[in-house]
ROKERO-448669 format. One line per field, with one value per residue: y, z, x of N, C-alpha, C, O, CB in turn; residue in one letter. Coordinates in steps of 0.05 Angstrom, whole numbers, plus 5000, padded with zeros to 4 digits. Last residue first. Glycine has a CB too. Layout:
<pts>
n_north	(Y,...) $
n_up	(Z,...) $
n_east	(X,...) $
ca_north	(Y,...) $
ca_up	(Z,...) $
ca_east	(X,...) $
c_north	(Y,...) $
c_up	(Z,...) $
c_east	(X,...) $
o_north	(Y,...) $
o_up	(Z,...) $
o_east	(X,...) $
cb_north	(Y,...) $
cb_up	(Z,...) $
cb_east	(X,...) $
aa	(A,...) $
</pts>
This chain:
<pts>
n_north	(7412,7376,7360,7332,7277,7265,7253,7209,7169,7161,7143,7096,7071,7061,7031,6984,6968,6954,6906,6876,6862,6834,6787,6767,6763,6711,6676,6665,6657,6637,6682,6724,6729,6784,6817,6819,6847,6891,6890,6898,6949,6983,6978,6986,7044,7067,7061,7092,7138,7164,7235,7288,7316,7360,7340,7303,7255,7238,7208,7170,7140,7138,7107,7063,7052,7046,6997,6965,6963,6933,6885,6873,6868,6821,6774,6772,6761,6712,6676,6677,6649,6610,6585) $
n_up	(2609,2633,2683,2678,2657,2694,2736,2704,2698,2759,2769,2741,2764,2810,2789,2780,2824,2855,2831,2828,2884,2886,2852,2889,2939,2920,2902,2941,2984,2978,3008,2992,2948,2966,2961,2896,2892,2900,2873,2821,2822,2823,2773,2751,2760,2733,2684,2674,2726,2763,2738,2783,2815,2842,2891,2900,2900,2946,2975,2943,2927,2980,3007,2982,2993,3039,3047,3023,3054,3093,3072,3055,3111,3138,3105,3117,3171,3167,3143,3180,3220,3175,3184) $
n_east	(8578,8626,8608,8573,8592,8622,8587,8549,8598,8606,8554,8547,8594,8578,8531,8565,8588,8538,8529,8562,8553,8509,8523,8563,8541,8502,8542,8560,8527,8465,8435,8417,8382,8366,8411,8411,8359,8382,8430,8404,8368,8405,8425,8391,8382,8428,8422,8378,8375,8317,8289,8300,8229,8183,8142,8097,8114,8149,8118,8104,8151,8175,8138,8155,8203,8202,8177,8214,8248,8227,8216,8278,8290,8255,8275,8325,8320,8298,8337,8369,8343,8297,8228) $
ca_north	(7431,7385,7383,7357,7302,7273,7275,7238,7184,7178,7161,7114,7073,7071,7054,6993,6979,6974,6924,6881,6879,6866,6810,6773,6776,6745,6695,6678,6684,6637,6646,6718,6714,6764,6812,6803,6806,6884,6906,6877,6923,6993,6974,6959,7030,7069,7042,7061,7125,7145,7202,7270,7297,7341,7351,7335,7266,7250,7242,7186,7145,7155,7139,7065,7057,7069,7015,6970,6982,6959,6896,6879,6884,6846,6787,6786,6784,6734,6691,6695,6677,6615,6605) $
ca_up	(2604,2603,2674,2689,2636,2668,2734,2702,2680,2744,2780,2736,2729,2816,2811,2758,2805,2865,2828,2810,2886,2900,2843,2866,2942,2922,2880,2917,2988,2976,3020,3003,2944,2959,2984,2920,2884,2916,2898,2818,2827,2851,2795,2734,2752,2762,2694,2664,2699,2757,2753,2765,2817,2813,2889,2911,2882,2914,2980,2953,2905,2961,3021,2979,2960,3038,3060,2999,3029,3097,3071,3049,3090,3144,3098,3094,3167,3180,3125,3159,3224,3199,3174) $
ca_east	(8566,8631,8632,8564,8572,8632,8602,8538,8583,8627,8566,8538,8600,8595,8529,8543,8602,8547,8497,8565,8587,8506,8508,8564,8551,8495,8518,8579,8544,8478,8429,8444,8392,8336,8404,8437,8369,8368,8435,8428,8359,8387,8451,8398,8354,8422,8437,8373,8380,8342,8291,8304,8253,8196,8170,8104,8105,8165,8120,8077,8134,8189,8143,8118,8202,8216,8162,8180,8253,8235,8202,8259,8302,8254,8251,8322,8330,8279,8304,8376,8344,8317,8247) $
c_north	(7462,7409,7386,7378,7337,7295,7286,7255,7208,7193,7185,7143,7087,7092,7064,7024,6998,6987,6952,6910,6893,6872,6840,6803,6788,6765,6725,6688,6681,6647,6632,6696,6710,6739,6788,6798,6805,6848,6883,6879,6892,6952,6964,6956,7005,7047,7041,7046,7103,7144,7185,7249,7289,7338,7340,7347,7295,7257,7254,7213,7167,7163,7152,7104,7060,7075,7043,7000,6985,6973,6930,6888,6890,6871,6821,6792,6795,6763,6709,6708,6693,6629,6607) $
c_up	(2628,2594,2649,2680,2649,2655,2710,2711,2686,2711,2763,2742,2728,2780,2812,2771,2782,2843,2834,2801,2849,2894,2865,2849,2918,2934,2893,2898,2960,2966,3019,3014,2960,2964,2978,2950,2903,2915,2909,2858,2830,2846,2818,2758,2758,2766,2722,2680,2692,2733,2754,2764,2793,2811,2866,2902,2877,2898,2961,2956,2919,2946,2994,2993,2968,3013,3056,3013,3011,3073,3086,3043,3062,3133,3106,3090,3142,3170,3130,3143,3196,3201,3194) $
c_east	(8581,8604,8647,8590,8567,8616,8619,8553,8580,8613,8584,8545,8587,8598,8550,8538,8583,8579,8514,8540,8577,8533,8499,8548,8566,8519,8500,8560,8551,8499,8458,8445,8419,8353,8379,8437,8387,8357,8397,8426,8380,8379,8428,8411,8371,8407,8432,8395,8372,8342,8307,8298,8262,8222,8179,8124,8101,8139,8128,8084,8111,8167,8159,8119,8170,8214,8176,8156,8229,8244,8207,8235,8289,8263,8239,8296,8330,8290,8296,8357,8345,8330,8270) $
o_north	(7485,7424,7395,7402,7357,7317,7309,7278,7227,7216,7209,7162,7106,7116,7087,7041,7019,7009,6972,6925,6916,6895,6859,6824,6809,6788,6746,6706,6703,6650,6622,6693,6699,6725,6772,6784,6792,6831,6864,6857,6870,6935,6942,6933,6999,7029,7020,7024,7092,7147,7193,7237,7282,7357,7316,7371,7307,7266,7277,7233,7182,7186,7176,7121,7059,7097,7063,7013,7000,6998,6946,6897,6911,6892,6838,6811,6819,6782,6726,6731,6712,6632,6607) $
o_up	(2626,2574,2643,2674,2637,2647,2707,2703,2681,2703,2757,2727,2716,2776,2819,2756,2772,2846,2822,2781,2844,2903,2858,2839,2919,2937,2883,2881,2951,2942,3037,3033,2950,2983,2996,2963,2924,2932,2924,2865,2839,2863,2829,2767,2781,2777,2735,2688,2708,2717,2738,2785,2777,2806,2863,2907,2856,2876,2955,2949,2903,2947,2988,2987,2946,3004,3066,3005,2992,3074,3087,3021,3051,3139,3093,3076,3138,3164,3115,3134,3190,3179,3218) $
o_east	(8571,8608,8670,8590,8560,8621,8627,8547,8595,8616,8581,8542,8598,8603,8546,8546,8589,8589,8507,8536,8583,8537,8485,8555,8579,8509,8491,8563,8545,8499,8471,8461,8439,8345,8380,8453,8384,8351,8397,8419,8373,8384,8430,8411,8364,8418,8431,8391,8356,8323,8324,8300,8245,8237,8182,8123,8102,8145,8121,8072,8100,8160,8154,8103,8159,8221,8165,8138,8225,8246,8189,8227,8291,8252,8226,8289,8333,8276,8286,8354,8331,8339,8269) $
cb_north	(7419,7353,7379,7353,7287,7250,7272,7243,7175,7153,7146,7108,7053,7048,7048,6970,6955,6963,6915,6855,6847,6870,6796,6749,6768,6750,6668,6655,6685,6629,6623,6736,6715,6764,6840,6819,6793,6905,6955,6892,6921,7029,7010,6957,7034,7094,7047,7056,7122,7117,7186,7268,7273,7354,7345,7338,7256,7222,7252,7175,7115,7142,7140,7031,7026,7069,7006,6925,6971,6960,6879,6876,6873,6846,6768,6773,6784,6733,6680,6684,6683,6602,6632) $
cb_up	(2607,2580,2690,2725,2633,2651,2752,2715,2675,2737,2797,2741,2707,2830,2837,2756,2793,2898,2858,2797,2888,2935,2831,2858,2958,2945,2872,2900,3011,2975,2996,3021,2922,2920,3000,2920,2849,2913,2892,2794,2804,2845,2806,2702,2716,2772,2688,2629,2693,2768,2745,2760,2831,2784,2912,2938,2881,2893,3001,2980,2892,2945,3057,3011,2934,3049,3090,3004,3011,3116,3077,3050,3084,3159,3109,3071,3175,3215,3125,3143,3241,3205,3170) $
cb_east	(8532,8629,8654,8558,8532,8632,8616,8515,8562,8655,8579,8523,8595,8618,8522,8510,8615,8551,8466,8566,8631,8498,8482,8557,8558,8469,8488,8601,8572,8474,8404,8453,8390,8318,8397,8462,8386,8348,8437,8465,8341,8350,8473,8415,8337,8409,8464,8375,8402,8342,8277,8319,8248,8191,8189,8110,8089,8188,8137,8064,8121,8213,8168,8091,8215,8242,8159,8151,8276,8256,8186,8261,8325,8261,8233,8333,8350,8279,8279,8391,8369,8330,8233) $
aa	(X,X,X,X,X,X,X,X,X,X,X,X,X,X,X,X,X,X,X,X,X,X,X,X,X,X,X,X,X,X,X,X,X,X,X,X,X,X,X,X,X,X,X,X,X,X,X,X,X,X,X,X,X,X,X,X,X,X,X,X,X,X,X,X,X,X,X,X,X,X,X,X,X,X,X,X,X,X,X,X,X,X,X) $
</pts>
């Protein structure tokens, strides 16, 4: 493996260790859940790091994981300030 692997493997497994604390402690506490788009962005974002080997595809799908996030964003402020 060469550094870069190391470093994506380590990103990795630091987010399975922060998505295994979300699902245990969030259970305690009733949480909205992501959207579907949120959902589509969080994973476009985490391929684009799986796949930074090579930059135009992953820097593709984490720019397109973080528009999708941005789209959601503005959504739900829309909706908050029409109720």
């Amino acid at each position: 493996m060469n550094e870069s692997q190391i470093y994506i493997a380590i990103s990795i497994g630091i987010l399975a260790v922060i998505l295994v604390m979300v699902v245990f402690i969030g259970r305690k506490k009733q949480q909205a859940r992501l959207s579907k788009l949120a959902t589509l962005s969080f994973l476009l974002v985490i391929t684009g790091i799986v796949f930074g080997e090579s930059r135009f595809i992953g820097y593709s799908l984490m720019g397109s994981g973080v528009l999708l996030a941005v789209i959601d964003i503005v959504k739900k402020i829309k909706n908050t300030k029409k109720i």
